[in-house]
C-alpha positions as CSV (number, residue, x, y, z in Angstrom):
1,X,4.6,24.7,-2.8
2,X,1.5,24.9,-4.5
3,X,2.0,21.9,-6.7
4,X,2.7,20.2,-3.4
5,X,-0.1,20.7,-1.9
6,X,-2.1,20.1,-4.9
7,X,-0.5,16.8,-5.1
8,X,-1.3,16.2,-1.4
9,X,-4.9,16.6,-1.5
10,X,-4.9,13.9,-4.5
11,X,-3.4,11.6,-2.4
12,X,-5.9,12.4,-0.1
13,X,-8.9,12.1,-2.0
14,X,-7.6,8.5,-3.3
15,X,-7.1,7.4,0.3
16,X,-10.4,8.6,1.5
17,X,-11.7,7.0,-1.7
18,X,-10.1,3.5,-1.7
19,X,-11.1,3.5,2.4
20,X,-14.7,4.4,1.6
21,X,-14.6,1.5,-1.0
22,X,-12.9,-1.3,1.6
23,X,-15.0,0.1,3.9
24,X,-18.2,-0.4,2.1
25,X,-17.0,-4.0,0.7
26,X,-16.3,-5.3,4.8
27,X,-19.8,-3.2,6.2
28,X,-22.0,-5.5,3.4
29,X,-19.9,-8.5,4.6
30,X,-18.8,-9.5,1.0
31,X,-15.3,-11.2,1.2
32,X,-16.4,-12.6,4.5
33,X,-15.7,-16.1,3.5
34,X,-12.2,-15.4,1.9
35,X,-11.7,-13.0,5.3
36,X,-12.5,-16.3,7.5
37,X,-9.8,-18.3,5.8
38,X,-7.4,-15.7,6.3
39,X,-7.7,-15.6,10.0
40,X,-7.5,-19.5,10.1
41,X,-3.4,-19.1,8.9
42,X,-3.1,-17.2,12.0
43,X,-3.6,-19.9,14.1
44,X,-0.5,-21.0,15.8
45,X,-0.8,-25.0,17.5
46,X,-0.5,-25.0,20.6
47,X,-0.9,-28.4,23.7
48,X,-4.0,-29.7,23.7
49,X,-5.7,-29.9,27.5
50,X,-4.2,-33.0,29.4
51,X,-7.5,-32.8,31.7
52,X,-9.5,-34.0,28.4
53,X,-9.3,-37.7,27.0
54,X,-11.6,-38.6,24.0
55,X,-13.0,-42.2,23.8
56,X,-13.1,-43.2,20.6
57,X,-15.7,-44.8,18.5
58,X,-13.0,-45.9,15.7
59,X,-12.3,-48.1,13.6
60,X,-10.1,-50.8,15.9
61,X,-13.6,-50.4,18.1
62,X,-15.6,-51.1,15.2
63,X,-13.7,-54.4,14.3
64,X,-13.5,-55.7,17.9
65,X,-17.0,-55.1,19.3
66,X,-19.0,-55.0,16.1
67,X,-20.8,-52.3,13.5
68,X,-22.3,-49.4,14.6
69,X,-24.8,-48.7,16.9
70,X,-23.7,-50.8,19.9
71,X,-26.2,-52.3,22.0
72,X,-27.0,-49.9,25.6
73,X,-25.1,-52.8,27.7
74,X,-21.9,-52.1,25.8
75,X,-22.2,-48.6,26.3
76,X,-23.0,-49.2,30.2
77,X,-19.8,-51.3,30.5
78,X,-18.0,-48.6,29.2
79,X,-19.9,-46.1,31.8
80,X,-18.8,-48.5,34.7
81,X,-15.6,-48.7,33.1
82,X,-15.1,-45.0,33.1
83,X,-16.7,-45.2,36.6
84,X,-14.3,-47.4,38.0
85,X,-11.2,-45.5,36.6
86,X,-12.6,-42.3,38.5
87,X,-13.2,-39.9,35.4
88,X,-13.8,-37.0,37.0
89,X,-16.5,-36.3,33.8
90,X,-18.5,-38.5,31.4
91,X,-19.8,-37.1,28.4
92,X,-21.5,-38.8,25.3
93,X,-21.9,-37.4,22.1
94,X,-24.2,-39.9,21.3
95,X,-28.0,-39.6,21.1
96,X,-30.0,-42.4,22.6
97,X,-32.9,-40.7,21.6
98,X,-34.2,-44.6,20.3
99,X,-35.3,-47.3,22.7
100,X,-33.3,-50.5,22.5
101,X,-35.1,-52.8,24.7
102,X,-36.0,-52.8,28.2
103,X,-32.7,-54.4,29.6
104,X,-30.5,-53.0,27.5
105,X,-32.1,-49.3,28.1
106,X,-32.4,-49.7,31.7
107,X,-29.0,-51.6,32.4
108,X,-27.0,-48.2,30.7
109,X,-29.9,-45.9,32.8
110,X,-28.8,-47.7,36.0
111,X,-24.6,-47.3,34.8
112,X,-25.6,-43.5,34.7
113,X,-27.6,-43.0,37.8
114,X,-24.1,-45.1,39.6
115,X,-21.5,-43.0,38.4
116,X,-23.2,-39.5,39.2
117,X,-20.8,-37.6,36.4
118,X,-22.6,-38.5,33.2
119,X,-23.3,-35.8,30.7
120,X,-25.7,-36.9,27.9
121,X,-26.3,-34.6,24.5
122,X,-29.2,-33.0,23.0
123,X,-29.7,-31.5,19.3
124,X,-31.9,-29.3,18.2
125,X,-33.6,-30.2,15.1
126,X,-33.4,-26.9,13.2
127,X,-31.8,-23.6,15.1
128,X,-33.5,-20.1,14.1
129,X,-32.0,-16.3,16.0
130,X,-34.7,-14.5,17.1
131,X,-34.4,-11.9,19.4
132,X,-30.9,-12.1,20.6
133,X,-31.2,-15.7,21.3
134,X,-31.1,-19.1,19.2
135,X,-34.4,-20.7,19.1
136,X,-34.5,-25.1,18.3
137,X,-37.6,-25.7,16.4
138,X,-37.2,-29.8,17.4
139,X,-35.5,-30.7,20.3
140,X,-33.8,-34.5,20.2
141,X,-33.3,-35.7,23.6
142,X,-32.4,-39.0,25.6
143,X,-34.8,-41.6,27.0
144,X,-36.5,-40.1,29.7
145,X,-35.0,-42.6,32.5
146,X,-31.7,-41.9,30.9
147,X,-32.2,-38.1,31.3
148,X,-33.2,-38.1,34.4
149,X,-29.6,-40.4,35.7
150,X,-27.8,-38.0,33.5
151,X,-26.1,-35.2,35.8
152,X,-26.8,-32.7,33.1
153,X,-27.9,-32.0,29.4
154,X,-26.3,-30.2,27.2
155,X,-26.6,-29.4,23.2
156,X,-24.0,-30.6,20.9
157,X,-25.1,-28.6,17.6
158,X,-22.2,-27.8,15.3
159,X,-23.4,-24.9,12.9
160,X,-20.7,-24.1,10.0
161,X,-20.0,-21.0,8.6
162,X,-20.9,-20.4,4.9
163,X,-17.8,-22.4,3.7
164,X,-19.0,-25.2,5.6
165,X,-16.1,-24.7,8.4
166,X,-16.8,-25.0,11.5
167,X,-15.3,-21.9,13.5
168,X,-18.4,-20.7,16.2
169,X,-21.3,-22.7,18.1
170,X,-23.8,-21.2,19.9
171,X,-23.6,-20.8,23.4
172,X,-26.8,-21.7,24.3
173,X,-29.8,-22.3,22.7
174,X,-33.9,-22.3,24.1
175,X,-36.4,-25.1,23.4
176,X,-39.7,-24.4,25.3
177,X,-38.1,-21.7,27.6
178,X,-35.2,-24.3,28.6
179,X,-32.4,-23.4,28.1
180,X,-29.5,-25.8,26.7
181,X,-25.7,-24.5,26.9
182,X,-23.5,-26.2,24.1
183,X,-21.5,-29.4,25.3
184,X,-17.9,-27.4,25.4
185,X,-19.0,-24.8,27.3
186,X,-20.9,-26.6,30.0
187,X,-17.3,-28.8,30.5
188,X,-15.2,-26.2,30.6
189,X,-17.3,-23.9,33.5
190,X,-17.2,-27.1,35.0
191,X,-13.7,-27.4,34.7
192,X,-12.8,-24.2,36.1
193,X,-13.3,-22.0,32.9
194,X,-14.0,-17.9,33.1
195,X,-17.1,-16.6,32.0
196,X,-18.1,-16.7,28.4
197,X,-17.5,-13.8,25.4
198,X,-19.2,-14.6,22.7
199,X,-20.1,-12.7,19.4
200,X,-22.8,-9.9,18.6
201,X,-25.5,-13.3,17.8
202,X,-24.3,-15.1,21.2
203,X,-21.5,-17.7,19.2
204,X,-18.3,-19.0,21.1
205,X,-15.4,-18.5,18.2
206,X,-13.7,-21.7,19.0
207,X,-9.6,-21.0,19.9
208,X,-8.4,-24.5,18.5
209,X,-5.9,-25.9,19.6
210,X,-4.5,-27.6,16.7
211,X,-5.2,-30.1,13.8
212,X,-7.4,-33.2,14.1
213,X,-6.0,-36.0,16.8
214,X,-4.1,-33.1,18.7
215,X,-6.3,-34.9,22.0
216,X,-5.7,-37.7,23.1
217,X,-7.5,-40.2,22.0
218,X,-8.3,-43.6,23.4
219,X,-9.7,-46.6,21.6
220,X,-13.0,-47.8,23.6
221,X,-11.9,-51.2,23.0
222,X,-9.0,-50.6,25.1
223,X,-10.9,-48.7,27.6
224,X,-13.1,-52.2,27.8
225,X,-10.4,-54.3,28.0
226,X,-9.2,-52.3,31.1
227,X,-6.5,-49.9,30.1
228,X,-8.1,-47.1,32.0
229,X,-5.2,-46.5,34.8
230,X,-4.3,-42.8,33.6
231,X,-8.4,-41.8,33.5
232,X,-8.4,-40.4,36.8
233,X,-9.5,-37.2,37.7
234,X,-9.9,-36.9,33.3
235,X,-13.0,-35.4,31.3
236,X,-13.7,-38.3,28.9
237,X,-15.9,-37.1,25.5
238,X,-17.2,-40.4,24.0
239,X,-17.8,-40.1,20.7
240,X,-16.7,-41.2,16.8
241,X,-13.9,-41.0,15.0
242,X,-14.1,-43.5,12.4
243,X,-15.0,-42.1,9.2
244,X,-17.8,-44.5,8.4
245,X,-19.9,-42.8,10.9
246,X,-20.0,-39.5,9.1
247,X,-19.5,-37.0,12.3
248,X,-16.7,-34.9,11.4
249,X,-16.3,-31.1,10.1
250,X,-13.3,-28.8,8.9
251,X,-12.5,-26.5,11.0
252,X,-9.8,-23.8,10.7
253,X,-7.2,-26.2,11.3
254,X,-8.0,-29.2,9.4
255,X,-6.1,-28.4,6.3
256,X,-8.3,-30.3,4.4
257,X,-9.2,-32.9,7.4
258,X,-12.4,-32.8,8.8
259,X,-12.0,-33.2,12.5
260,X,-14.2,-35.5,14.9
261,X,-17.2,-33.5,16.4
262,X,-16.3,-35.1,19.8
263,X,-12.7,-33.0,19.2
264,X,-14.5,-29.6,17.9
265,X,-16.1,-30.0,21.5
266,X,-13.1,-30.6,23.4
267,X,-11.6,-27.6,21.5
268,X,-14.4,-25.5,22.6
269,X,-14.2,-27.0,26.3
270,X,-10.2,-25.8,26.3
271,X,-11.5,-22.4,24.9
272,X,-13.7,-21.9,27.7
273,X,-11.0,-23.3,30.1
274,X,-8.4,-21.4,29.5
275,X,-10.6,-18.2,28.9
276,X,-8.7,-17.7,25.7
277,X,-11.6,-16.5,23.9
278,X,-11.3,-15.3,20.6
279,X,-13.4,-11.9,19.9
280,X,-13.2,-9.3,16.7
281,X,-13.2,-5.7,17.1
282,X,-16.2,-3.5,16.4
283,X,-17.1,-2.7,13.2
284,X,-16.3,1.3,13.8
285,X,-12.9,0.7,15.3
286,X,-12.0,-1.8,11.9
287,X,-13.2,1.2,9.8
288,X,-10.8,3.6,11.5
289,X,-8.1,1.1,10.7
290,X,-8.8,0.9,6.9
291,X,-9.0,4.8,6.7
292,X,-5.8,4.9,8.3
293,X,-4.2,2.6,6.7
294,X,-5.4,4.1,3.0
295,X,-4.1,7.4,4.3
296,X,-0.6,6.4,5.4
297,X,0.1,4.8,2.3
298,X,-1.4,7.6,0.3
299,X,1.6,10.5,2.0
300,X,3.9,7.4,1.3
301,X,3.2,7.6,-2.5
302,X,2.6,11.0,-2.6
303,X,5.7,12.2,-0.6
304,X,8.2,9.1,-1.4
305,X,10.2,8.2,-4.7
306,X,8.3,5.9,-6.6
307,X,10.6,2.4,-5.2
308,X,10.7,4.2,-1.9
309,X,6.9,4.1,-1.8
310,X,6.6,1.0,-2.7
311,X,9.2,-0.4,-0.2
312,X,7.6,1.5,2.4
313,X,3.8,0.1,1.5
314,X,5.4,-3.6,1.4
315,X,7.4,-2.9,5.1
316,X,3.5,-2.1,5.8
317,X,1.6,-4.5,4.3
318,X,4.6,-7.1,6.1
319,X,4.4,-5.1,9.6
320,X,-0.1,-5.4,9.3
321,X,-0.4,-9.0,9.2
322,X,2.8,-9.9,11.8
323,X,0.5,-7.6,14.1
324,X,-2.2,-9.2,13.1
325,X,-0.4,-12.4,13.7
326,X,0.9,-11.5,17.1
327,X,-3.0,-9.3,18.4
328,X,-4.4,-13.1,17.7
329,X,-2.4,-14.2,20.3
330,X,-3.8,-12.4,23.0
331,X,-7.5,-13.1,21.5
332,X,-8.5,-10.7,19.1
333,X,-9.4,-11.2,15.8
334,X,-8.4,-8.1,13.2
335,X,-10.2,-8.0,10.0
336,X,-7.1,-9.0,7.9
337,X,-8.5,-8.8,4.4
338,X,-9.7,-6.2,4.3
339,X,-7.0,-4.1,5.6
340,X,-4.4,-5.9,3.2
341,X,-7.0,-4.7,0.6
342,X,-7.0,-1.3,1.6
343,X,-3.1,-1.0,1.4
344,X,-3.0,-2.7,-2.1
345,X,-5.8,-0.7,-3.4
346,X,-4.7,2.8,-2.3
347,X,-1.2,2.0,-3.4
348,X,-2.3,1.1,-7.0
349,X,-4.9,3.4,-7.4
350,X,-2.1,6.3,-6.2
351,X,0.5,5.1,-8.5
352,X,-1.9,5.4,-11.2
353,X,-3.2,8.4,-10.0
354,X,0.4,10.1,-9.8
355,X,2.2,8.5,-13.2
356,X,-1.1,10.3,-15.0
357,X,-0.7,13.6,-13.1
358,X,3.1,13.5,-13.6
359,X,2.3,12.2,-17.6
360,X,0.0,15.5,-17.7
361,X,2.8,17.6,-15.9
362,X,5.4,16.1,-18.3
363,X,3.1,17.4,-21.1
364,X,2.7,20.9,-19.2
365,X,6.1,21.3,-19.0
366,X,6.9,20.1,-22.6
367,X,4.7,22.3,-23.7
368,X,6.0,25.4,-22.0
369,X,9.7,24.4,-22.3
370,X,10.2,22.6,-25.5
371,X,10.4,25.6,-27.3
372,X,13.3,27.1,-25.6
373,X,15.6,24.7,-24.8
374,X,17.0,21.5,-25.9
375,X,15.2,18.6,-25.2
376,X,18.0,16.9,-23.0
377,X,17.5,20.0,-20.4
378,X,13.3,19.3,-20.7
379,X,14.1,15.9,-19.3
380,X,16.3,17.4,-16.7
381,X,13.6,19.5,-15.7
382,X,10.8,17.3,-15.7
383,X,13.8,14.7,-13.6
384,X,14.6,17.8,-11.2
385,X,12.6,18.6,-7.8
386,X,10.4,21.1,-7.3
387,X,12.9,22.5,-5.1
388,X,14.9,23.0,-7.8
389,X,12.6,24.0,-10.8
390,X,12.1,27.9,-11.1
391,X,8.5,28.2,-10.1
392,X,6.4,29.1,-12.8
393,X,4.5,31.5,-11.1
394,X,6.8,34.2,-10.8
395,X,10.4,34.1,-8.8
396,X,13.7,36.5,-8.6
397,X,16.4,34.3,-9.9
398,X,19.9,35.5,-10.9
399,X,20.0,35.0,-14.0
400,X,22.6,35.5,-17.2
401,X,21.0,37.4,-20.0
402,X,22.3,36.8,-23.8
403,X,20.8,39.6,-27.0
404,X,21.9,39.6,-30.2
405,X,20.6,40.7,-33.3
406,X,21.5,40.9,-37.4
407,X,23.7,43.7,-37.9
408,X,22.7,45.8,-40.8
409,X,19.6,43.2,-41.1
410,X,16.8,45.8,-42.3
411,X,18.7,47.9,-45.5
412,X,19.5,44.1,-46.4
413,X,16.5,43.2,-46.5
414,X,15.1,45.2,-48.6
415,X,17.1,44.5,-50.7
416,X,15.2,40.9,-50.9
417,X,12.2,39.4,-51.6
418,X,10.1,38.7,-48.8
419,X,10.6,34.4,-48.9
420,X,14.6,35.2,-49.1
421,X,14.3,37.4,-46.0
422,X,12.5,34.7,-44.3
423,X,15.1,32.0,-45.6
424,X,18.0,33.6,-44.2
425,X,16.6,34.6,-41.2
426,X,16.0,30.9,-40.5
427,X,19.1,30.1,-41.5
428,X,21.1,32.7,-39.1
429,X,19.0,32.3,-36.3
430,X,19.3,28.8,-36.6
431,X,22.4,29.1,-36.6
432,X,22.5,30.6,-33.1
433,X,19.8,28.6,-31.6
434,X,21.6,25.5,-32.1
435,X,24.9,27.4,-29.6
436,X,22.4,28.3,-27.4
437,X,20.8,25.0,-26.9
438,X,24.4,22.9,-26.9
439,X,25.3,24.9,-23.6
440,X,21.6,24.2,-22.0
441,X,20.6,27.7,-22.3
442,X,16.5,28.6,-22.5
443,X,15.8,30.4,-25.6
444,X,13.3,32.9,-24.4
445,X,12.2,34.7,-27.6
446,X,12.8,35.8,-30.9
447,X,12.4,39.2,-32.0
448,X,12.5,40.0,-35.6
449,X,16.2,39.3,-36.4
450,X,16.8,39.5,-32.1
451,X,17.5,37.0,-30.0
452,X,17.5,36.6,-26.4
453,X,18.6,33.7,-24.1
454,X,18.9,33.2,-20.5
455,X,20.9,31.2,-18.4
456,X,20.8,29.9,-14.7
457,X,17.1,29.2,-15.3
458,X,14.9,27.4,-15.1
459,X,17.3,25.1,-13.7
460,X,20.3,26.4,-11.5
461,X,23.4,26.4,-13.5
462,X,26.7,27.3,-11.5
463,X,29.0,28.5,-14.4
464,X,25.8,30.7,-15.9
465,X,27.6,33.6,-17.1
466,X,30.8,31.5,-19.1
467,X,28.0,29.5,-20.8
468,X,26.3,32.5,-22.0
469,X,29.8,33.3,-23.2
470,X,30.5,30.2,-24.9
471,X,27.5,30.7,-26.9
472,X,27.7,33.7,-28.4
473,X,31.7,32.3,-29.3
474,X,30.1,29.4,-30.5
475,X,27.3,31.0,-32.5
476,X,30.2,33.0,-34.0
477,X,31.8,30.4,-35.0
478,X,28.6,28.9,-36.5
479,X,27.6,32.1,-38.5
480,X,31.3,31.7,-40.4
481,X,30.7,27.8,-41.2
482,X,27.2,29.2,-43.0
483,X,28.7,31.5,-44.8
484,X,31.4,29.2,-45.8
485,X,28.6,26.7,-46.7
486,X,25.7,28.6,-48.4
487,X,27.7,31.1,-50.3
488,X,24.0,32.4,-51.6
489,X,23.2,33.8,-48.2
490,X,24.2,37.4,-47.5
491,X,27.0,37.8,-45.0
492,X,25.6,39.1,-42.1
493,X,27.2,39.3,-38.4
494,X,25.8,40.0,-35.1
495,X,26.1,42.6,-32.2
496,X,25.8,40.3,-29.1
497,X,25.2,41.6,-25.6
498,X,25.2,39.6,-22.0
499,X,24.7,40.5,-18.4
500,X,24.2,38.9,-15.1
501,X,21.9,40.3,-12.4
502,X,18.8,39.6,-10.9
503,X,15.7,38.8,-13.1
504,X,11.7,38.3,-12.3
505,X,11.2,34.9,-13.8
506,X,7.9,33.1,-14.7
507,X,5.4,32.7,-17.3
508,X,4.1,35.8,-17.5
509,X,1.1,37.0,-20.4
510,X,-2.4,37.0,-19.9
511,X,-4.8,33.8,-18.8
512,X,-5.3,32.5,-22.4
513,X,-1.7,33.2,-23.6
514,X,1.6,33.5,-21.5
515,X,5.3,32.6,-21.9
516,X,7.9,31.9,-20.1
517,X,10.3,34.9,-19.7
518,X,11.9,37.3,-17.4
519,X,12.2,41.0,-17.1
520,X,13.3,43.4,-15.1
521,X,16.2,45.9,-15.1
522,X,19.0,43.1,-15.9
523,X,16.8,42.4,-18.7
524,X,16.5,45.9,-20.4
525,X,20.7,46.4,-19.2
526,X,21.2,43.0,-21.5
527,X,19.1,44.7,-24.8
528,X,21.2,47.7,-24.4
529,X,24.6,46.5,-24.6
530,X,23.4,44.5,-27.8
531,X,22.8,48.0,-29.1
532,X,26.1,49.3,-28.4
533,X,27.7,46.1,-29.9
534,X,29.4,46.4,-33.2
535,X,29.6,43.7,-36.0
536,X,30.8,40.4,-34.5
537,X,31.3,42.1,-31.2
538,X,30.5,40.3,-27.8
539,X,30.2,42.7,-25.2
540,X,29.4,42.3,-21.2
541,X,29.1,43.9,-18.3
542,X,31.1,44.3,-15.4
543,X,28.8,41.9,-13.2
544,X,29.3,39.1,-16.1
545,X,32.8,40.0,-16.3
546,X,34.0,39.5,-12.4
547,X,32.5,35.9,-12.8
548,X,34.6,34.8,-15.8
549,X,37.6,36.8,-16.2
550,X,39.7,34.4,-15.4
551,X,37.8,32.5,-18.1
552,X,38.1,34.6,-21.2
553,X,40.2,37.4,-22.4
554,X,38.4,40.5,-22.4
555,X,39.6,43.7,-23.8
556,X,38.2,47.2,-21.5
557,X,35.9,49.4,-23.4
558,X,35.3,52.9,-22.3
559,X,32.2,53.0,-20.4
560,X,29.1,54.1,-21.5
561,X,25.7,55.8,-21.3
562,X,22.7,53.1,-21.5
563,X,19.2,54.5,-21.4
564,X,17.7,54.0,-18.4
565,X,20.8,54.9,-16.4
566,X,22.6,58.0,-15.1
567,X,26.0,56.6,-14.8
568,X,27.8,55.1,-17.6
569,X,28.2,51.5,-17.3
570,X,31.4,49.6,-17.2
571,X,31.7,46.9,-20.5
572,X,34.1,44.8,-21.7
573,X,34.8,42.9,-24.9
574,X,35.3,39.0,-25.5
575,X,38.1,38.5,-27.5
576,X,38.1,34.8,-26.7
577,X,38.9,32.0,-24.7
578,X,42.1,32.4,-22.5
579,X,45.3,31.0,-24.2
580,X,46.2,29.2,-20.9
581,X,42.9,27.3,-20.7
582,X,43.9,24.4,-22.9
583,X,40.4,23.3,-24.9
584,X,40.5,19.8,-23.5
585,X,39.7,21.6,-19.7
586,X,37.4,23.7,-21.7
587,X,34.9,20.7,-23.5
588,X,35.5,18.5,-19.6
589,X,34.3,21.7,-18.0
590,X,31.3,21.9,-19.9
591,X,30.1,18.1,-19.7
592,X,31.0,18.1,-15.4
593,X,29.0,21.4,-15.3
594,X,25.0,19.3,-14.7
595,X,21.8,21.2,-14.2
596,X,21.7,20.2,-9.7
């Protein structure tokens, strides 16, 4: 439990850290501009207004009436024109900020002043935000007779973002305490349209509609030759379109076409229409998202299998940007990037983070295990849950105890010189360490010429007490193949004692040196039976023996009197495996029986 929770607040601590950094990256604004081309995929086409008709200045115009600028009487037939069709509204985005001639000036004043609808455009020079409002240092205005037949005035400024898109216009802007409201907005209050939302520096986010020539669009040369039946009751925007005339921005939409600035206004005029105003979410409420987010995935890695967690973040990163998909529907704009960003980052900086804490556990748990078991059974623990893994703190496990020790070891001995002893003590306990370790037992210590083993920790092992037997059968059998092999070795033979009971199991020793181990009564019961063993004799007591005895083929010993108790304890001797257990059940038994 405590490794849990120590692997819980490292999760933690990533995800707070990797939210703090996202945080701090969206706060400063920096990946604004790949942020703002994110949120332009999310915008789905949808009908363009039928109430708005643009009257193009293109190309089949150009040809038919002549190069750019047209003469004022041109431009007042097309008013009349317009007129005459019943256009509900006429609006220029042209400037006639330049006198032409008398006639020609006053002939397209007098076609304005007639119709009643007409709309002229104004630019401001240079725009500065000052005080919660957008200032125009110049303004550039019509004719003063055709401003005064115009019904209204209104600015047709298109300012780009930083990427030279154009996503927002200002609502309004103030020359000389007048104020001028911006083209798209003044037709679609006209039309109907709800009151404005803009952003924190008073912008309309334009909701376009679609790419470039989703309006319809009417050649004015048409319009002149009298193809106006379908005008009625229609807001026409006159304005270019041929690319010669250099009016044209990318917007969201334009996948790399820049769209008329007469059809950025009609998209802003449908925006205010329809009141489908695009707004973002407060800067607090996107930071509570990004700390969320870094804290979900960091419980996913922390409490998932590694392709679990990483299924689970990419269901998440998937599940984020379809709601982020399906919120800008309705209007709002989520911060897209930057939540993707968080996700990613806390999910790589938490895998790191946990392959290096589970490298340094893998080296904690090497080092504490690798010298008393077999290396296959280190993997297996370092593979098993913690659920599963002894803690290392200190538990009661049940556990199956193995001593053994030399028999006659110390008057032979010294009957050697000291490197001899040492040789064949390595040899013998070799030997046995090599039967202990082929049935997955933990070699706990070595004691002189003493050996103790345990079984049944510190992974669970279901047939604990036979493996305990099979070792010291096996290491039998290994002691006679070294004799048989190193003839210059002294025959020696061991006095082997086992028993299964309950066990304190942990590392226990003091802060700069502790070892694995366990102790307890079973412990001290297991040592004493190795002193009442003869040469070559396996004995065990009765708890070991009711687990196996239909395993082996014991022979009853009388009972004896073991220090430490006042009854004498019941023991048995291993004479071997049973006769009706053929070896072939014996060698599958031992291969099905896995550390769980």
């Amino acid at each position: 439990m405590r490794k849990r929770f120590k692997g819980f607040w490292g999760a933690l601590l990533i995800s707070l850290g990797s939210a703090f950094l996202i945080s701090f990256l969206f706060w400063a604004g920096f990946l604004g501009g790949w942020q703002n081309r994110l949120n332009d995929l999310l915008i789905l086409p949808r009908p363009a207004s039928p109430e708005i008709v643009i009257a193009a200045i293109d190309d089949k115009s150009l040809s038919q009436i002549g190069r750019w600028p047209w003469s004022r009487a041109v431009q007042a037939r097309l008013v009349d024109a317009l007129r005459q069709a019943e256009a509900r509204l006429i609006v220029f985005d042209v400037n006639f900020s330049e006198p032409e001639n008398q006639a020609a000036d006053r002939s397209l004043a007098q076609a304005i002043k007639k119709a009643g609808n007409v709309i002229l455009p104004v630019e401001a020079e240079k725009l500065i935000y000052h005080k919660g409002q957008w200032l125009a240092t110049r303004l550039i205005e019509p004719l003063p007779e055709l401003k005064t037949a115009a019904l209204a005035l209104a600015h047709v400024n298109i300012t780009p973002d930083s990427d030279n898109v154009a996503r927002r216009l200002p609502a309004s802007w103030v020359f000389e305490e007048k104020e001028f409201a911006a083209l798209g907005v003044l037709l679609g209050q006209n039309l109907g349209g709800r009151s404005l939302t803009t952003d924190e520096k008073n912008r309309v986010l334009i909701n376009f509609t679609g790419r470039p020539g989703n309006f319809r669009y009417l050649s004015i040369s048409d319009i002149l030759a009298g193809k106006t039946e379908d005008l009625a009751g229609k807001v026409v925007l006159i304005g270019a379109t041929a690319a010669d005339l250099h009016d044209a921005h990318l917007t969201p939409t334009s996948r790399g076409l820049p769209m008329p600035g007469v059809e950025i206004h009609a998209n802003l005029a449908q925006t205010v229409l329809e009141g489908r105003f695009l707004k973002k979410p407060s800067k607090e409420s996107t930071v509570s998202i990004l700390f969320l987010l870094a804290l979900v995935v960091g419980l996913l890695v922390w409490d998932l299998k590694p392709l679990w967690a990483g299924l689970a973040t990419f269901a998440l990163l998937v599940l984020y940007f379809l709601g982020n998909l399906l919120i800008y529907e309705t209007g709002l704009i989520g911060d897209t990037l930057y939540g993707l960003a968080a996700i990613i980052l806390t999910f790589l900086t938490a895998v790191l983070w946990r392959s290096l804490t589970e490298t340094k556990e893998r080296e904690r748990v090497t080092k504490i295990f690798g010298r008393y078991v077999a290396p296959k059974v280190v993997d297996k623990i370092l593979a098993a849950s913690s659920e599963d893994l002894v803690q290392l703190g200190g538990t009661k496990e049940t556990v199956t105890v193995l001593f053994a020790d030399i028999r006659g070891f110390t008057p032979t001995s010294e009957k050697m010189q000291p490197e001899e002893v040492v040789m064949m003590l390595n040899a013998y306990l070799s030997a046995f360490s090599e039967a202990i370790f082929e049935e997955e037992g933990t070699l706990d210590k070595f004691v002189g010429d003493e050996v103790m083993a345990l079984f049944n920790t510190p992974l669970p092992q279901n047939d604990h007490a036979e493996r305990a037997i099979r070792t010291a059968l096996s290491a039998r059998g290994k002691i006679e193949e070294l004799h048989q092999r190193r003839p210059d070795l002294p025959r020696v033979s061991f006095g082997v004692g086992i028993h299964t009971g309950e066990a304190v199991i942990g590392n226990i020793g003091s802060h700069k040196r502790a070892d694995f181990t366990a102790i307890g009564d079973t412990i001290n019961l297991g040592a004493r039976l190795m002193g009442v063993a003869k040469e070559n004799q396996i004995i065990v007591s009765q708890a070991t023996y009711g687990l196996v005895q239909n395993k082996f083929e014991f022979k009853k010993l009388e009972p004896v009197l073991v220090k430490g108790k006042e009854k004498p304890v019941e023991i048995w001797e291993v004479v071997g495996a049973r006769k009706d257990v053929a070896s072939v059940q014996n060698w599958q038994g031992r291969q099905d029986s896995n550390l769980n």
